[in-house]
ROBA-36586 format. One line per 3 residues: number of its first residue (from 0); their letters; for each residue x, y, z of N, C-alpha, C. Coordinates in Angstrom, 1 decimal. Layout:
BEGIN
NUM) A) X/Y/Z/X/Y/Z/X/Y/Z  ...
***
This chain:
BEGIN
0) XXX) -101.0/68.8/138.6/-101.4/67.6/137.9/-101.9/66.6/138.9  -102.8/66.1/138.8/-104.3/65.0/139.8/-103.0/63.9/139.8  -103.0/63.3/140.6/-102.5/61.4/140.7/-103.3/60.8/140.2
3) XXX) -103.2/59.6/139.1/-104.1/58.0/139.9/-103.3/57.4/140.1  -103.6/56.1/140.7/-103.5/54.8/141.0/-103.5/54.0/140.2  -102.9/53.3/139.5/-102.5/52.0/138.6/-102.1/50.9/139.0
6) XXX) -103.1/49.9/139.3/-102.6/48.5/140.1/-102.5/47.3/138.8  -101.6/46.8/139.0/-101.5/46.1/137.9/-101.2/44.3/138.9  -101.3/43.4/138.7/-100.8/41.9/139.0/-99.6/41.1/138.7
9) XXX) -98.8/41.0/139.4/-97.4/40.6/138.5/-96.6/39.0/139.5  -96.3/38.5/138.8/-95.6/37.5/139.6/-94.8/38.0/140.8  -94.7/37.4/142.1/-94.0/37.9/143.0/-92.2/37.9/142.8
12) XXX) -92.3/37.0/142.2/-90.7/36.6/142.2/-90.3/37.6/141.1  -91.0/37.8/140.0/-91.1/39.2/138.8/-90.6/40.8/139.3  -91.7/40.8/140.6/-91.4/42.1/141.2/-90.6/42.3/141.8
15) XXX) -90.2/41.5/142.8/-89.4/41.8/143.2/-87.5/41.9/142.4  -87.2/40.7/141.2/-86.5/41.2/140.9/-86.6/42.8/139.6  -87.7/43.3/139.6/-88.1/44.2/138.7/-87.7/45.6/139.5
18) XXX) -88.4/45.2/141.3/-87.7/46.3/142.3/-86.5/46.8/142.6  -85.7/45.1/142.4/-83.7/45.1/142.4/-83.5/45.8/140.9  -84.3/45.7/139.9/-83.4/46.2/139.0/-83.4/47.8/138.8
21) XXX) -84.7/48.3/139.3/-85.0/49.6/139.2/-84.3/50.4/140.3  -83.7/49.6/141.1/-83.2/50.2/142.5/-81.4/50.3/141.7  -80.9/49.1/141.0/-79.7/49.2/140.7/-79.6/50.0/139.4
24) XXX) -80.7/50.8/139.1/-80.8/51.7/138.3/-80.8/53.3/138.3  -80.8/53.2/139.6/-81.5/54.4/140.5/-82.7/54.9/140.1  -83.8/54.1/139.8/-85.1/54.1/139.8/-85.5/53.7/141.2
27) XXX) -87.1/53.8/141.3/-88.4/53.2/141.9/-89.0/52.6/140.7  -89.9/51.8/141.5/-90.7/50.8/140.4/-91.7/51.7/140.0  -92.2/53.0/140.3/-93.5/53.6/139.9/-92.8/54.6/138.6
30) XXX) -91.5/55.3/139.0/-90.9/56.0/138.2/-90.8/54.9/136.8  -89.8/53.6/137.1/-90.1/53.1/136.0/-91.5/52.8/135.1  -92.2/52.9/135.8/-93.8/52.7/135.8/-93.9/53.6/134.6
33) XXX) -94.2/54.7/135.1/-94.2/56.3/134.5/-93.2/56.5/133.4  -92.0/55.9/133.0/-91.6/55.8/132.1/-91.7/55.2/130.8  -92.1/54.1/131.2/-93.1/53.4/129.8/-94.0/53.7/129.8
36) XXX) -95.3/54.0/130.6/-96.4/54.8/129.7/-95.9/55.8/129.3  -95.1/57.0/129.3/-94.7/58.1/128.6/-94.2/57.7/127.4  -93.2/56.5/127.2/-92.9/56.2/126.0/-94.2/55.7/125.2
39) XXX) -95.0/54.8/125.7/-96.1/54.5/124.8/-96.9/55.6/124.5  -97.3/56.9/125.3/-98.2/57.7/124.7/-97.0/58.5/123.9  -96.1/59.0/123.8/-95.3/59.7/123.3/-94.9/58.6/121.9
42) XXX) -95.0/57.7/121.5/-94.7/56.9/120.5/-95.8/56.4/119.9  -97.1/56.7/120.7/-98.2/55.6/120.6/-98.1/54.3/119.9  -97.1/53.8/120.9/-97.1/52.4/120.6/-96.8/52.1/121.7
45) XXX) -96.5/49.9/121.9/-95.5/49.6/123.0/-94.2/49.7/122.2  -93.3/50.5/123.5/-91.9/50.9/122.6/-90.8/49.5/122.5  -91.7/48.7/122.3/-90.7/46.9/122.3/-91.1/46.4/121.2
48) XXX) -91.1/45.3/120.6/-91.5/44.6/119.5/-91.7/43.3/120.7  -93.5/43.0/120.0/-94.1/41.9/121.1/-94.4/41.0/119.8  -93.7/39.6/120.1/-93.5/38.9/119.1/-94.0/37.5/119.7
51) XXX) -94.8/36.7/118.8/-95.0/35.3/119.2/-94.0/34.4/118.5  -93.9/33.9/119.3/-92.4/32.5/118.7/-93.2/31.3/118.4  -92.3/30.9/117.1/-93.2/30.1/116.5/-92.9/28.7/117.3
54) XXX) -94.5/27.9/117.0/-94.0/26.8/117.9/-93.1/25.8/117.2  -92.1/24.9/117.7/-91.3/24.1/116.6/-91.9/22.8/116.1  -93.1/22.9/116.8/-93.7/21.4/116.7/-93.9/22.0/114.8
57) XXX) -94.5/23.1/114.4/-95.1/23.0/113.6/-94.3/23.7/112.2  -92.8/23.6/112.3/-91.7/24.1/111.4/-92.1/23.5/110.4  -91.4/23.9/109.2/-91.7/22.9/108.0/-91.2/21.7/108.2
60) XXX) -89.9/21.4/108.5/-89.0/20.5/108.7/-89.6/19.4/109.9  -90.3/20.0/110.6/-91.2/18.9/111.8/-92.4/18.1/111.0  -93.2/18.9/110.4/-94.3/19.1/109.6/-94.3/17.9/108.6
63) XXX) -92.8/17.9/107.8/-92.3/17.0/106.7/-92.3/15.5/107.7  -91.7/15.7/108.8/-91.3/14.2/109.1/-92.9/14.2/109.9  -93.8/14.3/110.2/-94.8/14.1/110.6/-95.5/13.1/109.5
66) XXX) -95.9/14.1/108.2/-96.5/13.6/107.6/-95.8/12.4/106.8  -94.3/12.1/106.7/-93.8/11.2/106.3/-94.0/9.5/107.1  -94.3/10.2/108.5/-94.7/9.3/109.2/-96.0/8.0/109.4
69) XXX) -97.0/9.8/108.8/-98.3/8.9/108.7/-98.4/8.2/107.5  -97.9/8.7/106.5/-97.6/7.8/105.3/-97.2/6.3/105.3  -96.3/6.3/106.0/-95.3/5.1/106.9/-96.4/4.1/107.6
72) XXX) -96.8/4.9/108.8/-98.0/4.3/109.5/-99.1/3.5/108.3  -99.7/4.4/107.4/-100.9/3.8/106.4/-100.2/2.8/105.6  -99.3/2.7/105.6/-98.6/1.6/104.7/-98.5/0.9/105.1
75) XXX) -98.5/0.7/106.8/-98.2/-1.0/107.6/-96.9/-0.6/107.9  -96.3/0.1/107.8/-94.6/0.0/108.4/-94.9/0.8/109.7  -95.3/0.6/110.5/-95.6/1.1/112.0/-95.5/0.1/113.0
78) XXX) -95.0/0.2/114.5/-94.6/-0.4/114.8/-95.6/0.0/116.5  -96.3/-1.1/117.0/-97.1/-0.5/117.9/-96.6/-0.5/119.2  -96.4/0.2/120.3/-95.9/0.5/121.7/-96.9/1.0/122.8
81) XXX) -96.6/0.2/123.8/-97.4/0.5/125.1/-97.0/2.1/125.6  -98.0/2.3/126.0/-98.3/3.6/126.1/-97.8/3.8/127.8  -96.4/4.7/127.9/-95.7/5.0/129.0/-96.3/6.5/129.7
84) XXX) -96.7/6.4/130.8/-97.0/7.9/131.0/-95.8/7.9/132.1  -95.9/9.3/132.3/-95.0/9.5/132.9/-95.5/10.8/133.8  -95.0/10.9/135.3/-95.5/11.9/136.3/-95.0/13.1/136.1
87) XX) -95.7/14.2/135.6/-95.3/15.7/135.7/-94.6/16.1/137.4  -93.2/16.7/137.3/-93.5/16.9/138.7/-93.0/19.0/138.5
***
């Protein structure tokens, strides 16, 4: 059976603990490698469930007090504030 090469890009701090874990596994990282694509072609799928999380800004419960708000605001009950920024660090 021919080799390839599969380069993939990964956070450094990622790999290396991905190298600790496959080592405290008694893996290599290529074996683990080789292991999930065999499960994906043998399943044809990814054998995980890849899920997006919902954002909470936009729950019903956030959603309600939002629009309760602007209601509030159009009514005149709004109360106006200097605008604080603040430094990302």
């Amino acid at each position: 059976m021919a080799l390839a090469t599969l380069t993939a890009r990964v956070d450094e701090k990622d790999k290396v603990r991905f190298d600790s874990f496959c080592s405290n596994v008694g893996l290599n990282t290529s074996t683990a490698i080789n292991l999930f694509v065999k499960a994906v072609l043998r399943e044809n799928r990814i054998p995980f469930e890849i899920a997006q999380t919902a954002d909470p800004f936009f729950s019903e419960e956030n959603m309600a007090y939002v629009k309760k708000s602007v209601r509030e605001l159009r009514a005149g009950k709004g109360v106006a504030h200097d605008l604080i920024e603040v430094d990302d660090e």
